[in-house]
C-alpha positions in Angstrom: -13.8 -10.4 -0.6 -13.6 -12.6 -3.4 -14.8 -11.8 -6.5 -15.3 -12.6 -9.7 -17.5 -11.6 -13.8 -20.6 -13.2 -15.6 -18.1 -13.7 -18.2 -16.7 -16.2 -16.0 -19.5 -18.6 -15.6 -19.3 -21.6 -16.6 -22.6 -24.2 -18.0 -22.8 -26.5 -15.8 -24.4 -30.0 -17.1 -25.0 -27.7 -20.2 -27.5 -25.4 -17.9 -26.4 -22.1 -16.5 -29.4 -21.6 -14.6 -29.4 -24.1 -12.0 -28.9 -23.4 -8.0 -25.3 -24.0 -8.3 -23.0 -21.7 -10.6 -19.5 -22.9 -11.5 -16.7 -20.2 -12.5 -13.5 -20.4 -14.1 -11.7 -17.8 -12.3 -12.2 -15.4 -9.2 -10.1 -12.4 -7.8 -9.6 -11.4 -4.1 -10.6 -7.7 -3.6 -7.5 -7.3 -1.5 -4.3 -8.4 -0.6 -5.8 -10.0 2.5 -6.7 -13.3 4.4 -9.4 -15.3 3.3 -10.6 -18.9 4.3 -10.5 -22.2 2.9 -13.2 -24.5 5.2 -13.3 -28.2 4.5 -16.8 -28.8 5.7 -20.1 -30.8 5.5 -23.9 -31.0 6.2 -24.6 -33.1 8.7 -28.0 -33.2 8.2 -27.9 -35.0 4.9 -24.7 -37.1 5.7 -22.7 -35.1 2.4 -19.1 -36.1 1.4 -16.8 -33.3 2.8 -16.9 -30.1 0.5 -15.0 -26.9 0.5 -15.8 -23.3 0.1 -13.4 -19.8 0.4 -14.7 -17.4 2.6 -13.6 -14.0 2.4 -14.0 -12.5 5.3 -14.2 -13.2 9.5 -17.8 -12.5 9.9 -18.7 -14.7 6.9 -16.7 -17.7 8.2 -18.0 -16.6 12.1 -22.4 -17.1 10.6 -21.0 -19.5 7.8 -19.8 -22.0 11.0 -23.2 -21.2 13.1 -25.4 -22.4 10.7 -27.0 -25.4 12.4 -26.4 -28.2 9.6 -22.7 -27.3 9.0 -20.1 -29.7 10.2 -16.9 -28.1 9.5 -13.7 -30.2 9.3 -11.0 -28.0 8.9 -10.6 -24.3 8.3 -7.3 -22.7 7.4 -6.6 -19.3 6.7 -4.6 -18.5 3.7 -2.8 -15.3 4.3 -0.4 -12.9 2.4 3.6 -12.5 2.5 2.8 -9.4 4.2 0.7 -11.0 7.0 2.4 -14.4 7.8 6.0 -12.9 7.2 7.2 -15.2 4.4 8.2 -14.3 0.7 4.6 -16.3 -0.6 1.0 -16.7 0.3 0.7 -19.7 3.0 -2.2 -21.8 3.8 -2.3 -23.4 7.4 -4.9 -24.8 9.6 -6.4 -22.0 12.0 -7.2 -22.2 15.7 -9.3 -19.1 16.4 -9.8 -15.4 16.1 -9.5 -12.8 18.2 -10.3 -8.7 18.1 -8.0 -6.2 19.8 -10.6 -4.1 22.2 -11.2 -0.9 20.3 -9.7 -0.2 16.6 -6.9 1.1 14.9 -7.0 3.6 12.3 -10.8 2.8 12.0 -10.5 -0.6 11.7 -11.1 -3.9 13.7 -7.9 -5.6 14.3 -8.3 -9.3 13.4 -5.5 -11.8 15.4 -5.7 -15.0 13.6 -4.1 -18.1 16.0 -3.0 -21.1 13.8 -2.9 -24.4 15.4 0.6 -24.3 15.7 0.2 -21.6 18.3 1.8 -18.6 15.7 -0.2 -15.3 15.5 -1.1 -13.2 13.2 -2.7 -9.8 12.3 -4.6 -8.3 9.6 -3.1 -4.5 10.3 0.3 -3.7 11.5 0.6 -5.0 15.5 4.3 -4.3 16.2 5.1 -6.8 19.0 1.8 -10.0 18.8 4.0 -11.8 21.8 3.1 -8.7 23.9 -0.9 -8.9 23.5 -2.8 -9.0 26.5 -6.2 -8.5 25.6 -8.2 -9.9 22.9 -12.1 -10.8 22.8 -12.3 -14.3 21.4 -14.4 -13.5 18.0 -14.4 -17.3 17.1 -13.2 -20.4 18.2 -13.0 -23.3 15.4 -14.3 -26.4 16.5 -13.1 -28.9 14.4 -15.8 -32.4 14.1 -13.1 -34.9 13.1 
């Protein structure tokens, strides 16, 4: 999740209380992927914007709201995750769930568009994966 303080609000236009609140810092709640989404509403014909999702589920109802045109979505993922000495940011293809869970938890595999895998808990072979349940497929309105 990300996260961030009141402390960290900034005035925007010289009002704070407006619908939209601007901050000058946010931290991620863990050492996790998260989602950048280059996106726009197509009902009122906006210039593309961007927002960070932090989890699956919020990018999985964030992309079925009905006015949201998404353009892109990448995943920016962890050294620990993508297997690098840094934090990466590449364009995603879909996600899938193992069937069941491991140690209590849903196993997220994150295809980029590229065709690598990843995934969010410790999956000791990915090449070997048989079965995953597609948990969203990014459709990408060029």
């Amino acid at each position: 999740m990300i996260e961030t303080t009141p402390s960290a609000e900034l005035a925007r236009n010289g009002l704070k209380n407006g619908a939209i609140q601007t901050w000058s810092h946010a931290f991620l709640e863990k050492c996790r992927p998260w989602f950048y989404v280059d996106w726009c509403d197509s009902k009122k014909h906006s210039p593309t914007q961007v927002i960070m999702l932090g989890t699956p589920d919020i990018l999985k109802e964030f992309s079925e709201q009905h006015s949201t045109s998404i353009k892109m979505v990448y995943i920016v993922t962890p050294p620990h995750i993508n297997g690098s000495n840094d934090w990466k940011l590449e364009p995603l293809s879909s996600i899938s769930v193992l069937p069941g869970m491991i140690d209590e938890c849903q196993v997220y595999i994150y295809e980029l568009r590229n065709g690598i895998r990843y995934a969010d808990l410790r999956v000791d072979d990915l090449s070997e994966l048989q079965s995953t349940d597609t948990f969203l497929q990014i459709c990408v309105n060029e």
